[in-house]
C-alpha positions in Angstrom: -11.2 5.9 -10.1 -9.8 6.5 -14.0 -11.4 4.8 -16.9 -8.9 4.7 -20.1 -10.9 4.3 -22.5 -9.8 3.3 -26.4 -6.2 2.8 -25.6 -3.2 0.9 -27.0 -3.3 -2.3 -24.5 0.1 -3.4 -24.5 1.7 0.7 -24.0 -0.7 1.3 -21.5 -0.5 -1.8 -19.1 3.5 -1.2 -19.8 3.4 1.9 -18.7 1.3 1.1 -15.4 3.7 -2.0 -14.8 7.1 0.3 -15.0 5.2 2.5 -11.9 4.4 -0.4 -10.1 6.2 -4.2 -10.1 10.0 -4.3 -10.1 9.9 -8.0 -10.0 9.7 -10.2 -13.5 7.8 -7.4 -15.1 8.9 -8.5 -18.3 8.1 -12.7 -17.9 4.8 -11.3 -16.4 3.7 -8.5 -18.9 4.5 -11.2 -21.9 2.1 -13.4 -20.1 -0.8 -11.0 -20.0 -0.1 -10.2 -23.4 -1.0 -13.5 -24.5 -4.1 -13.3 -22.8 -5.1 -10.2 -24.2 -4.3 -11.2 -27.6 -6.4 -14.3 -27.4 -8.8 -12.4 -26.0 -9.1 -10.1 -28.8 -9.4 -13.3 -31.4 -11.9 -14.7 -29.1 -15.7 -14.7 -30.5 -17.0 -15.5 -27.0 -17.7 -11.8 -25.0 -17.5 -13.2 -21.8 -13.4 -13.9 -22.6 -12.9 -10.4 -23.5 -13.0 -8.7 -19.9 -10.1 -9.7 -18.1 -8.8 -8.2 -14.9 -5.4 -7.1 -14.7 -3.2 -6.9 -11.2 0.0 -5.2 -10.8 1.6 -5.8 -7.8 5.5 -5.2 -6.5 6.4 -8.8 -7.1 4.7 -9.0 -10.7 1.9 -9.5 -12.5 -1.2 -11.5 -12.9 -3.8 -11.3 -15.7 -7.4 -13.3 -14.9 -10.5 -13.9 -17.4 -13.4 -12.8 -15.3 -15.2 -15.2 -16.5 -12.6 -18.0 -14.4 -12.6 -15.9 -11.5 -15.9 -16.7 -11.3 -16.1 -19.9 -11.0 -15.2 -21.3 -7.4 -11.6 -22.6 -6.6 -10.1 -22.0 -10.0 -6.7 -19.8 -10.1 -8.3 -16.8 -11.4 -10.5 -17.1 -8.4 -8.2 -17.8 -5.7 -5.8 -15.1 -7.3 -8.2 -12.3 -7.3 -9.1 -13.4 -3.4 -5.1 -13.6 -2.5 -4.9 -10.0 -4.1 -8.0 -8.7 -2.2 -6.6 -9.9 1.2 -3.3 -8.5 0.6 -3.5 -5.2 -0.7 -3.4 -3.5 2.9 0.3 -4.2 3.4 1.3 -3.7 -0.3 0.3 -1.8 -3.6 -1.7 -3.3 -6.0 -3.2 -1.3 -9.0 -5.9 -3.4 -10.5 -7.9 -2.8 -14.1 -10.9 -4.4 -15.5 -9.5 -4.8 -19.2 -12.1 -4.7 -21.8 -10.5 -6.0 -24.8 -11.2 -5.1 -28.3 -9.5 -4.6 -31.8 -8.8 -1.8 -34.0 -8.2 -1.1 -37.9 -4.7 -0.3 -37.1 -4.2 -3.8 -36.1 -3.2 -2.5 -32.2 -4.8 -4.8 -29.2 -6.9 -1.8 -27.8 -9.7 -1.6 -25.2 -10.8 0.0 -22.2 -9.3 0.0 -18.8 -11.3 0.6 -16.0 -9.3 1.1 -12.4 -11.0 -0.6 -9.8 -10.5 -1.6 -6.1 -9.0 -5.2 -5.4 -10.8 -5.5 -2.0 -14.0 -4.6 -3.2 -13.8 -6.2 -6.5 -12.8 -9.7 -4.8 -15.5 -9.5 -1.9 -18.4 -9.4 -4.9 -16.5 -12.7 -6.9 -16.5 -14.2 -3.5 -20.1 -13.3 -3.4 -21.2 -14.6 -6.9 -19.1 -17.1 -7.9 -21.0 -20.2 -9.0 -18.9 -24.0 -8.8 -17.7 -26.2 -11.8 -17.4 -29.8 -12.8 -15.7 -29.5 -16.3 -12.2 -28.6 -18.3 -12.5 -27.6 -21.4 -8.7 -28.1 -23.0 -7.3 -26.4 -26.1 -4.5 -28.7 -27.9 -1.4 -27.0 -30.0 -2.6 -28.5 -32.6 -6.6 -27.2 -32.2 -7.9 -29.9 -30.7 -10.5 -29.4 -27.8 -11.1 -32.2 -25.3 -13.4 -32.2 -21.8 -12.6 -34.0 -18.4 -13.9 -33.9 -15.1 -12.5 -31.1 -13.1 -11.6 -33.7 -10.4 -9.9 -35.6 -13.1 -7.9 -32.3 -14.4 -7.0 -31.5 -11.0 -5.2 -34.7 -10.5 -3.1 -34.5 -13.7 -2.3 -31.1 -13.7 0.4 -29.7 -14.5 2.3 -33.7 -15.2 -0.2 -34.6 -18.4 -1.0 -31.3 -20.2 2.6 -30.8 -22.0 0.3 -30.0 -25.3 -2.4 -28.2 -24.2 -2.1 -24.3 -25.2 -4.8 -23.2 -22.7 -7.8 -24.3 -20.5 -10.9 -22.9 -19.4 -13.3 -24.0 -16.6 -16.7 -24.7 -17.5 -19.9 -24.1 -15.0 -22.4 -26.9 -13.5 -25.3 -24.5 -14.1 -24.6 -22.0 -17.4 -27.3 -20.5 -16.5 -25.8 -19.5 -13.6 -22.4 -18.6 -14.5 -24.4 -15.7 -16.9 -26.2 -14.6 -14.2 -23.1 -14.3 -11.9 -21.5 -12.0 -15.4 -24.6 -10.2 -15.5 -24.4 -9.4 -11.6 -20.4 -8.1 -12.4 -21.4 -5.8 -15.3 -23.7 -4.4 -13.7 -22.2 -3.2 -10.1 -19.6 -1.5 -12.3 -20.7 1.9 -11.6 -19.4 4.1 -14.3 -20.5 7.3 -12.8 -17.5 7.2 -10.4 -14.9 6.7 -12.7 -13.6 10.1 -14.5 -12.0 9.8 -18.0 -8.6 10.3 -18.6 -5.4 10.2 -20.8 -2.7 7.4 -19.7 -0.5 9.9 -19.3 -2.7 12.0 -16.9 -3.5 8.4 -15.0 0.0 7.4 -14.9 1.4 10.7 -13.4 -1.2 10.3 -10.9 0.3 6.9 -9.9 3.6 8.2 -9.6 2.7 10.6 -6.7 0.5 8.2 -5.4 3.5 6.0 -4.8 5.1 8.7 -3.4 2.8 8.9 -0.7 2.5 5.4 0.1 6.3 4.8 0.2 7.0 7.8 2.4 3.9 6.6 4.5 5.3 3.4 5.2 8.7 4.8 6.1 6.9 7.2 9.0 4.9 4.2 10.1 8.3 2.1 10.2 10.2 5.4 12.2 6.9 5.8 14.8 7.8 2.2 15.9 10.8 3.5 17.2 10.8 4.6 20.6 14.7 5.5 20.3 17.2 5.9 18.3 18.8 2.5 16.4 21.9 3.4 14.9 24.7 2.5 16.6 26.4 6.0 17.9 22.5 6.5 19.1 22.3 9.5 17.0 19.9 8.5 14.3 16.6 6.8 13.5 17.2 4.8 10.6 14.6 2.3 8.8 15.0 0.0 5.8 13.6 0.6 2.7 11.7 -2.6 0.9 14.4 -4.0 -1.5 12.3 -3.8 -4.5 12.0 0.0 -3.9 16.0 0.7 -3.3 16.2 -1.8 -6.4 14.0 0.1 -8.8 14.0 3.8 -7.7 16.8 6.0 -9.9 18.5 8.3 -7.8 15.5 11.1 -8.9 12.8 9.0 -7.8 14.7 8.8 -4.2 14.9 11.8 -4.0 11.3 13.1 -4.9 10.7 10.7 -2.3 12.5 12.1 0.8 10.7 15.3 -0.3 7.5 13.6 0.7 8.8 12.9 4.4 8.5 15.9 6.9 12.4 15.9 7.3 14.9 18.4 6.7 17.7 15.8 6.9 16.4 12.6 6.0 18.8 10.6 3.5 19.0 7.6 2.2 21.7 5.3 2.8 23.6 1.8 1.8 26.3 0.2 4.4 28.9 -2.1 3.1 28.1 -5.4 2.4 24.4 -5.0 2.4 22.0 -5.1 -0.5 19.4 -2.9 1.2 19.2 0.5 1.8 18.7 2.5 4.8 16.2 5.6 5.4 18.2 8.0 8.4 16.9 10.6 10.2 18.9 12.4 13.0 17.2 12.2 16.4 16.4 16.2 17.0 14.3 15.8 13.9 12.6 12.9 14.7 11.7 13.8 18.3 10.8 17.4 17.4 8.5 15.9 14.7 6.7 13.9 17.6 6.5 16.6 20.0 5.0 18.7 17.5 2.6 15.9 17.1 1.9 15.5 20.8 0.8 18.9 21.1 4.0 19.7 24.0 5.4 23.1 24.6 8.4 24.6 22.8 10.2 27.4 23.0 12.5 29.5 20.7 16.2 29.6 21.4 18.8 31.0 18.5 15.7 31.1 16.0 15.2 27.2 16.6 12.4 25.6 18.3 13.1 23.7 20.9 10.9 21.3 22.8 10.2 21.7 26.9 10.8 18.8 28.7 10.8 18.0 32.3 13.6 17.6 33.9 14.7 13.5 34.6 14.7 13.8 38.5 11.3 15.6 39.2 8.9 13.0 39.9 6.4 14.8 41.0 3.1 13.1 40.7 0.3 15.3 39.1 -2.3 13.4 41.1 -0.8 14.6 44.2 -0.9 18.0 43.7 -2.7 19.6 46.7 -6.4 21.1 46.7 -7.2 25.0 46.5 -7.9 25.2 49.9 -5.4 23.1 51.0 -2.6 25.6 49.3 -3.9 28.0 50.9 -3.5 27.1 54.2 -0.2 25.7 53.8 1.3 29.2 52.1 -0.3 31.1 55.2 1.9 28.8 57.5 4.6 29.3 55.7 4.1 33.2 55.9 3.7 33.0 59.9 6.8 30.9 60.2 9.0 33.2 57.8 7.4 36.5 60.4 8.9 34.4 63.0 12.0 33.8 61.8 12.5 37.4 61.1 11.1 38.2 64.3 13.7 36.0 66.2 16.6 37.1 64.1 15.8 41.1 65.2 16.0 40.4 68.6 19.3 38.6 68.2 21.0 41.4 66.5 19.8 44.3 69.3 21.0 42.0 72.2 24.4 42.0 70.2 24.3 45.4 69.7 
């Protein structure tokens, strides 16, 4: 894990958005944005760590302090995330928000991981009973969170923003407290965004090229329609977003020679191909089978289709014996018999 640590907010998370979400990037990064800035104008700590999600589809920005209180979006959000980062990429920061003379949003960003991050809110998340709204024009008004729940989103045309407010304070700081302090620092190593970022982009490398050799082991033959290729789809956000270079750093990552990427008519969605010999040399490489070398190319040994010979029947030591010393009287026979019929033709 990276920490990034007195860094311009809105050129860093930009940067770690362009590697990540192809989908309203910029609707989503403007959103954050506002959260960070009224983070930074905020007197109240606990509204200056936020966490920070990228994910293929956008982006979502949480105060920690909502995320841990029960049933709230920031809490639902970071659990949605934690559950689905196995089938997809999320990159997720702890943002510790702070200003600077220059008049630049900067702060810290810590990388952390989703699944483990949402397992302890799950753990110490503490329920609430209040809304605290914030009017345009500065006002601040309470209701019961049952109450807000109802109205929302129909009756809150004026209010700027909204924040959940605990049953037990008390316990809400102690559920903080509990946050800050399983953040191990120890693990994370310090970098530049520049030496984080270009340690995303081969990241991504590997997990798109990873997915495409999960999506081609599924395939017991070959799809394409003269039978002659294994081809797999590429997500649409990926063939959306990737420039030519990007596409082709990552067909470098696959273990093909051949491999190519590929759009048919009429479709919006690109294809990975791979021709069969490849594929099926790549498995039986895999499988540990023999090969042998013909015109300086390895080719794999395979048993022919109409010997089905059953391995369980082969026959005993003993038993092989005996039948090979049959064998031997009955050939000394055979010789024996045709002798006799070439001296009486003599």
């Amino acid at each position: 894990m990276d920490v990034i640590d007195n860094v311009d907010l809105r050129e860093a998370l930009d940067k770690i958005a362009q590697n990540n979400t192809f989908f309203h990037r910029d609707n989503d990064l403007g959103i954050s944005f506002e959260q960070i800035e009224r983070a930074a104008r905020s007197g109240d700590i606990s509204e200056q760590l936020l966490i920070w999600v990228s994910y293929p589809g956008g982006i979502d920005c949480y105060t920690e302090r909502e995320a841990l209180l029960k049933d709230t979006r920031s809490y639902n959000g970071v659990l949605y995330h934690g559950n689905e980062m196995p089938s997809d990429r999320r990159l997720a920061y702890a943002v510790e928000v702070f200003t600077d003379k220059d008049g630049k949003i900067r702060g810290t960003l810590f990388e952390i991981d989703i699944r483990e991050y949402a397992k302890l809110i799950h753990a110490n998340a503490v329920p609430s009973d209040t809304v605290r709204l914030y009017e345009e024009n500065g006002r601040q008004t309470t209701m019961p969170r049952d109450e807000f729940d109802r109205r929302y989103p129909l009756d809150l045309a004026n209010v700027a923003y909204w924040r959940h407010e605990p049953k037990d304070p008390d316990a809400l700081h102690s559920a903080i407290d509990a946050m800050w302090s399983s953040r191990d620092t120890t693990e994370h190593t310090e970098k530049s965004i520049f030496a984080h970022v270009s340690r995303l982009y081969d990241e991504r490398d590997i997990f798109y090229s990873n997915q495409i050799m999960r999506d081609l082991g599924k395939l017991r033959e070959p799809n394409s329609p003269d039978r002659q290729f294994f081809t797999t789809s590429l997500n649409s956000y990926v063939a959306a977003a990737f420039n030519p270079e990007e596409l082709s750093r990552l067909l470098d990552k696959l273990p093909y020679k051949s491999a190519e990427f590929s759009v048919k008519k009429g479709q919006s969605f690109m294809h990975v191909v791979v021709p069969r010999e490849e594929v099926q040399l790549d498995r039986h490489k895999q499988q540990g089978k023999p090969t042998i070398i013909r015109d300086g190319k390895e080719i794999p040994v395979t048993v022919p289709p109409n010997d089905k010979r059953d391995p369980r029947e082969k026959p005993s030591t003993l038993e092989a014996l005996r039948q090979g010393a049959e064998k031997s009287k009955q050939q000394q026979s055979n010789t024996k018999t045709k002798n006799k019929s070439k001296d009486k033709e003599i």
